[in-house]
MINU-318755 format. One record per atom (N, C-alpha, C, CB): residue number from 1; residue in one letter; chain; atom name; x, y, z. Coordinates in Angstrom, 2 decimals. Each point is the difference from the previous one (the first is absolute). Glycine has a CB too. Example, Ala and Ser with C-alpha at 12.3 -4.5 7.8 and 13.67 -1.06 7.14 Angstrom:
MINU-318755
PT  pos  code  unit  site       c1       c2       c3
PT    1     a     A     N    13.19    -5.69     7.80
PT    1     a     A    CA    -0.89     1.19     0.00
PT    1     a     A     C     0.90     1.20     0.00
PT    1     a     A    CB    -1.89    -1.17     1.25
PT    2     s     A     N     1.54     2.22    -1.97
PT    2     s     A    CA     0.82     1.19     0.06
PT    2     s     A     C    -0.77     1.09     0.73
PT    2     s     A    CB     1.18    -0.63    -2.15
end
This chain:
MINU-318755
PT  pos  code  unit  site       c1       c2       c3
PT    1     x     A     N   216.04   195.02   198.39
PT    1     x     A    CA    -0.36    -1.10    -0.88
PT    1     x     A     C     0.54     0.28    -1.41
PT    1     x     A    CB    -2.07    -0.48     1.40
PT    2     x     A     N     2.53    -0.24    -2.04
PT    2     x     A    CA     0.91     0.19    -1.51
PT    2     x     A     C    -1.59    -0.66    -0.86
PT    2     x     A    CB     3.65    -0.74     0.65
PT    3     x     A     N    -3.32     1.37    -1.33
PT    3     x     A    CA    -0.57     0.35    -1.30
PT    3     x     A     C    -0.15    -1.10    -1.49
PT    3     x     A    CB     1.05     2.26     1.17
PT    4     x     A     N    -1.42    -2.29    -1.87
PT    4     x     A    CA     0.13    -0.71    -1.11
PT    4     x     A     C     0.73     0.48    -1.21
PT    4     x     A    CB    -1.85    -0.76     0.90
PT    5     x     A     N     3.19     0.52    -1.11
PT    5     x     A    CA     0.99     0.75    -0.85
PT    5     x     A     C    -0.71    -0.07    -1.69
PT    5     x     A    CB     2.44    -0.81     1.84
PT    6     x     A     N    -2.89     2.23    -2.19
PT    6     x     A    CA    -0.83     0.30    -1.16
PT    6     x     A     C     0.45     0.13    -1.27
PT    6     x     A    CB    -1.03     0.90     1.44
PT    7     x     A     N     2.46    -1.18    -1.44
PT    7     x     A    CA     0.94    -0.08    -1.49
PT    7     x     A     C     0.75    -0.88     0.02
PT    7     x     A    CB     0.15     1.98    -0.44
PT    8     x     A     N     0.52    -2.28    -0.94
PT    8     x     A    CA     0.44    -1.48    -0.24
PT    8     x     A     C     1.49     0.44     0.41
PT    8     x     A    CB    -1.76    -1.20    -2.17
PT    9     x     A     N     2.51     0.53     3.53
PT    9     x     A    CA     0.82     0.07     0.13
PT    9     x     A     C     1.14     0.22    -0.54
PT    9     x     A    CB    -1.26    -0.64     0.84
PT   10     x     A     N     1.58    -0.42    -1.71
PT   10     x     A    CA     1.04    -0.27    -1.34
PT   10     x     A     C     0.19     1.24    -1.04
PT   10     x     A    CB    -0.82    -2.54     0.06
PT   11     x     A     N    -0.54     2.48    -0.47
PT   11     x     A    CA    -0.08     1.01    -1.19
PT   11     x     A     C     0.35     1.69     0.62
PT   11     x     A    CB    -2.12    -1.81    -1.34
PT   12     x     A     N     1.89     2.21     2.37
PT   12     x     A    CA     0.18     0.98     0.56
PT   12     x     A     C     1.77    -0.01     0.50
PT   12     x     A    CB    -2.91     0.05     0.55
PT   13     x     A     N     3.46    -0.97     0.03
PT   13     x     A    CA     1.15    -0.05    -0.17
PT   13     x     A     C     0.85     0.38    -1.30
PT   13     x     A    CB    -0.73    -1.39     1.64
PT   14     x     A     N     0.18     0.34    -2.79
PT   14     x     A    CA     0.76     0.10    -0.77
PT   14     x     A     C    -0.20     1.19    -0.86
PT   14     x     A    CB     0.26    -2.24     0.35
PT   15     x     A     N    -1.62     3.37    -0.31
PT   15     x     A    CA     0.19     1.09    -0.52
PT   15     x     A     C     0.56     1.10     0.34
PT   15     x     A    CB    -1.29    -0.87    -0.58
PT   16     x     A     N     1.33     0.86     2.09
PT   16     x     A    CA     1.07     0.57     0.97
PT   16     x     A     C     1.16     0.19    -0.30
PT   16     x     A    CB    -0.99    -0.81     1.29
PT   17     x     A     N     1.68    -0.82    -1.04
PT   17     x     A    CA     1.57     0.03    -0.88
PT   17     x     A     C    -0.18     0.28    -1.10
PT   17     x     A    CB     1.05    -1.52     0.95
PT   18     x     A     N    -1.77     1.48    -2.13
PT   18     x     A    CA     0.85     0.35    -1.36
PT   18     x     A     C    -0.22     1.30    -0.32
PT   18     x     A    CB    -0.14    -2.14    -0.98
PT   19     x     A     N    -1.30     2.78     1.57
PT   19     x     A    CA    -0.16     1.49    -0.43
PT   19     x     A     C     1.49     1.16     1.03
PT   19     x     A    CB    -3.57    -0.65    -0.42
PT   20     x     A     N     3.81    -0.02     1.19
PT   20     x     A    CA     0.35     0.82     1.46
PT   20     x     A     C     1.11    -0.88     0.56
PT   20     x     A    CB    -2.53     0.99     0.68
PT   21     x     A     N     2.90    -2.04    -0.86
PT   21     x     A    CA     1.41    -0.07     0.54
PT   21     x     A     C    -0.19    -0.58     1.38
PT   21     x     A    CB     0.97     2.06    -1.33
PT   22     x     A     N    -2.39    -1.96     1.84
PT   22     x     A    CA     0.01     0.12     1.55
PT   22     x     A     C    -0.49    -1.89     0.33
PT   22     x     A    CB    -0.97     3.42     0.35
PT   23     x     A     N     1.43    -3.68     0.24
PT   23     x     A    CA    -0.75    -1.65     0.86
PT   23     x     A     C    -1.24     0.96     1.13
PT   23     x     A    CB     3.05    -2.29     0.36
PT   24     x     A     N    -4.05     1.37    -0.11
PT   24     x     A    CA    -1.30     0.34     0.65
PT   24     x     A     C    -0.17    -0.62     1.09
PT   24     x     A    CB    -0.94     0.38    -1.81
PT   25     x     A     N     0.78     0.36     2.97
PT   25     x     A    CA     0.32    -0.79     1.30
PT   25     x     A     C    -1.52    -0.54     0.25
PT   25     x     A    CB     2.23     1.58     1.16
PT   26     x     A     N    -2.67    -2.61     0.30
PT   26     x     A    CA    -1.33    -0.40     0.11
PT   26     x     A     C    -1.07     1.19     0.30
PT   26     x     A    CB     1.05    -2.21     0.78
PT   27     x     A     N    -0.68     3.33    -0.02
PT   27     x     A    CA    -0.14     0.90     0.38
PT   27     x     A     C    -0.48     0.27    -0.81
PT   27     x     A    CB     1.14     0.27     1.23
PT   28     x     A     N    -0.38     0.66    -2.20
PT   28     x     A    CA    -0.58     0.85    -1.10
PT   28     x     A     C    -1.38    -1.16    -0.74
PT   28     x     A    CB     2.91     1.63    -0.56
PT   29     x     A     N    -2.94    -2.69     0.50
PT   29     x     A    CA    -1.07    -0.68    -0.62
PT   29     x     A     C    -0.92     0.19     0.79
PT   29     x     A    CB     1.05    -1.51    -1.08
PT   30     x     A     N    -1.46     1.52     2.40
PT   30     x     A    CA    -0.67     0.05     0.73
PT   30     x     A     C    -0.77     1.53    -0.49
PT   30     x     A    CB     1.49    -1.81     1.75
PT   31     x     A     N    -0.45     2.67    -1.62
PT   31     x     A    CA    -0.40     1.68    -0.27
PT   31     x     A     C    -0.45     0.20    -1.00
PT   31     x     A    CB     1.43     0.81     0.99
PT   32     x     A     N    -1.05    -2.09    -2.62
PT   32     x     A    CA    -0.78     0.28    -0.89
PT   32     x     A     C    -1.32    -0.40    -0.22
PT   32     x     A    CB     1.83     0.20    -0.55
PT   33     x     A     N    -2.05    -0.92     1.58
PT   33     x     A    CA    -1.31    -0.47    -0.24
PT   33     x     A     C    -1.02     0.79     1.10
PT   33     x     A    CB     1.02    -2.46    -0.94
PT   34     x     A     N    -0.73     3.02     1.89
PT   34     x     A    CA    -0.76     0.61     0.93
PT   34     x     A     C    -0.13     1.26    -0.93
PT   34     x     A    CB     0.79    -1.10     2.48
PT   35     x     A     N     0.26     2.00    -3.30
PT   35     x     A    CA    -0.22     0.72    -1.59
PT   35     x     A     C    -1.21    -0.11    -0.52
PT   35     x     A    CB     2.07    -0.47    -0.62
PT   36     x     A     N    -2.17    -1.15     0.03
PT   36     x     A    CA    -0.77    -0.33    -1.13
PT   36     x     A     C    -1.33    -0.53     0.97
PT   36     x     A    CB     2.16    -0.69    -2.13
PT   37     x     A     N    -2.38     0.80     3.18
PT   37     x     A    CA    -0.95    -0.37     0.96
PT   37     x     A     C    -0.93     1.35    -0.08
PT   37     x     A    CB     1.62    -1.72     1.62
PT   38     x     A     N    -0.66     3.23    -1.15
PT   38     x     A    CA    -0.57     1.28     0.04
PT   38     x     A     C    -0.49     0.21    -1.37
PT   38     x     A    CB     1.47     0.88     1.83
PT   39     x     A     N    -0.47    -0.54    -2.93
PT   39     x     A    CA    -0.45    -0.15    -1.24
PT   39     x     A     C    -1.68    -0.11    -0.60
PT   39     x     A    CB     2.37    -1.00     0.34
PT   40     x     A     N    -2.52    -0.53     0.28
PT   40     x     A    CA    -1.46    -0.83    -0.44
PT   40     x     A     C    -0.65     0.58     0.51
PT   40     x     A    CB     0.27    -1.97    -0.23
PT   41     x     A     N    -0.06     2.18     1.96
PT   41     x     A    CA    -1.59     0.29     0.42
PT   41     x     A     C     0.00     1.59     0.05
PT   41     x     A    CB    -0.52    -2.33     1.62
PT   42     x     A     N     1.66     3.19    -2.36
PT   42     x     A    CA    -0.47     1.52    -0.97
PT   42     x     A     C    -0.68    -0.29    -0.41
PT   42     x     A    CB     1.32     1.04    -0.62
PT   43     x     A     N    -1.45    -2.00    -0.45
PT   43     x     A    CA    -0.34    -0.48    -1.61
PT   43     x     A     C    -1.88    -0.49     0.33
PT   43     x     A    CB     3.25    -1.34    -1.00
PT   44     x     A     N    -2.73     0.50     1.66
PT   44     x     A    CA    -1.57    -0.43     0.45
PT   44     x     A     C    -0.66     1.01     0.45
PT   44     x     A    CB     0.49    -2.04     0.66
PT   45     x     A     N    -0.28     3.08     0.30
PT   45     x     A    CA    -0.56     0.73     0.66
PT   45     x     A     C    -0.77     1.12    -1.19
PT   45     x     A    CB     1.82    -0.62     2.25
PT   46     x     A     N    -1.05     1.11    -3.17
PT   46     x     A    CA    -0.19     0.61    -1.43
PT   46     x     A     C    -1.17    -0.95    -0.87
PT   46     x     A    CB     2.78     0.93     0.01
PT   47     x     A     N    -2.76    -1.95    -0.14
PT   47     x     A    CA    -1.16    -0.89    -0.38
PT   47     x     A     C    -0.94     0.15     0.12
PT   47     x     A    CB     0.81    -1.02     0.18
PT   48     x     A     N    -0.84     0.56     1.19
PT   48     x     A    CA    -1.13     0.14     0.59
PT   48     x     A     C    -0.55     0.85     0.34
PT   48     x     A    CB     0.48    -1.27     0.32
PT   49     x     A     N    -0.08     3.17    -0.37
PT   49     x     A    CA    -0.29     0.89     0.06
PT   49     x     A     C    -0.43     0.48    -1.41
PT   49     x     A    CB     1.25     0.03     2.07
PT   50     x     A     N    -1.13    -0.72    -3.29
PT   50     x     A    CA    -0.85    -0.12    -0.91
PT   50     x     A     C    -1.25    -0.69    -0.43
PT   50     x     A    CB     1.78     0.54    -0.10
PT   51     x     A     N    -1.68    -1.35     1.34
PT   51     x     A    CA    -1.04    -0.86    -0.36
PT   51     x     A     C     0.42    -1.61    -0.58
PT   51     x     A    CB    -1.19     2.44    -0.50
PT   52     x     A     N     2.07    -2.12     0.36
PT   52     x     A    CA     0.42    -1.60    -0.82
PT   52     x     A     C     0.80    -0.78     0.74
PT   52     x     A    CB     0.08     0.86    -2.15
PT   53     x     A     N    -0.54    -2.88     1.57
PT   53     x     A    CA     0.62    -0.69     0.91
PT   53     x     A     C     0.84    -0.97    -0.77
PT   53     x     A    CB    -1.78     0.36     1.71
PT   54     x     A     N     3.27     0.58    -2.34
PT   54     x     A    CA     0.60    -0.42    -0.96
PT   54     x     A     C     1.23     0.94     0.49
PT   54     x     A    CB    -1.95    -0.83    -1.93
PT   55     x     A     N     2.64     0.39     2.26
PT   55     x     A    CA     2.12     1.24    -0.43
PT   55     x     A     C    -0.22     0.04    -1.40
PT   55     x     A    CB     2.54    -1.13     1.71
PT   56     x     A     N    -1.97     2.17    -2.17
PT   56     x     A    CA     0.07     0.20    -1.44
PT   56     x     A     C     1.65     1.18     0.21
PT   56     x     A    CB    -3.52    -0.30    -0.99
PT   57     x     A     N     3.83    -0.01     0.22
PT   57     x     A    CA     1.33     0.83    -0.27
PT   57     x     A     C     0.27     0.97     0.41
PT   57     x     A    CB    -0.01    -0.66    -1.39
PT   58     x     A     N    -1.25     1.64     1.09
PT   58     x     A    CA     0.06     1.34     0.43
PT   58     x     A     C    -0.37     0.37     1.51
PT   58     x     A    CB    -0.49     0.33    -2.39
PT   59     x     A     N    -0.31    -1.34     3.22
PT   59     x     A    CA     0.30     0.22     1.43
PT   59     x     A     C     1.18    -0.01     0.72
PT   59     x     A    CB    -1.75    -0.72    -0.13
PT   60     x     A     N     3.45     0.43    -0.64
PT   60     x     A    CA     0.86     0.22     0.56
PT   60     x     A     C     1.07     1.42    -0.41
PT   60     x     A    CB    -0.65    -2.61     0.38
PT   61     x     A     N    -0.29     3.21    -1.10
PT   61     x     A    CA     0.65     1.27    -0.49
PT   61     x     A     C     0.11     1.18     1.17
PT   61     x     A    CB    -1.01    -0.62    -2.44
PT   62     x     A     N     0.19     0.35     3.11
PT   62     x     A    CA     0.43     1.06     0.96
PT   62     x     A     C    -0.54     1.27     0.02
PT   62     x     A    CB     1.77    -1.05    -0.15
PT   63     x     A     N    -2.57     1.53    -1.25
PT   63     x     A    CA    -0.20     1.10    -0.39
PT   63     x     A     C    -1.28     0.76     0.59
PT   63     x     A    CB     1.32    -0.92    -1.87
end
């Protein structure tokens, strides 16, 4: 079952090409968002292991 694509297509393209030279296949969009999928529910998981029912910046630090 496919997924709900979690970044703005366009804008991710076009920072692609100008930082990097590179065009962005569908694929890789797919991979960035299953990324930014793992990412969150780190982030959440850190939250809520504080107690809180808010992301705040620092639940994606990693630390």
């Amino acid at each position: 079952m496919e997924q709900e694509t979690l970044v703005v297509v366009s804008k991710l393209k076009k920072y692609v090409k100008s930082a990097h030279g590179l065009n962005t296949s569908a694929t890789a969009i797919s991979a960035i968002s299953e990324a930014v999928r793992k990412v969150c529910d780190e982030a959440a998981a850190q939250a809520k292991s504080d107690g809180r029912k808010t992301l705040l910046d620092r639940d994606f630090q990693g630390d």
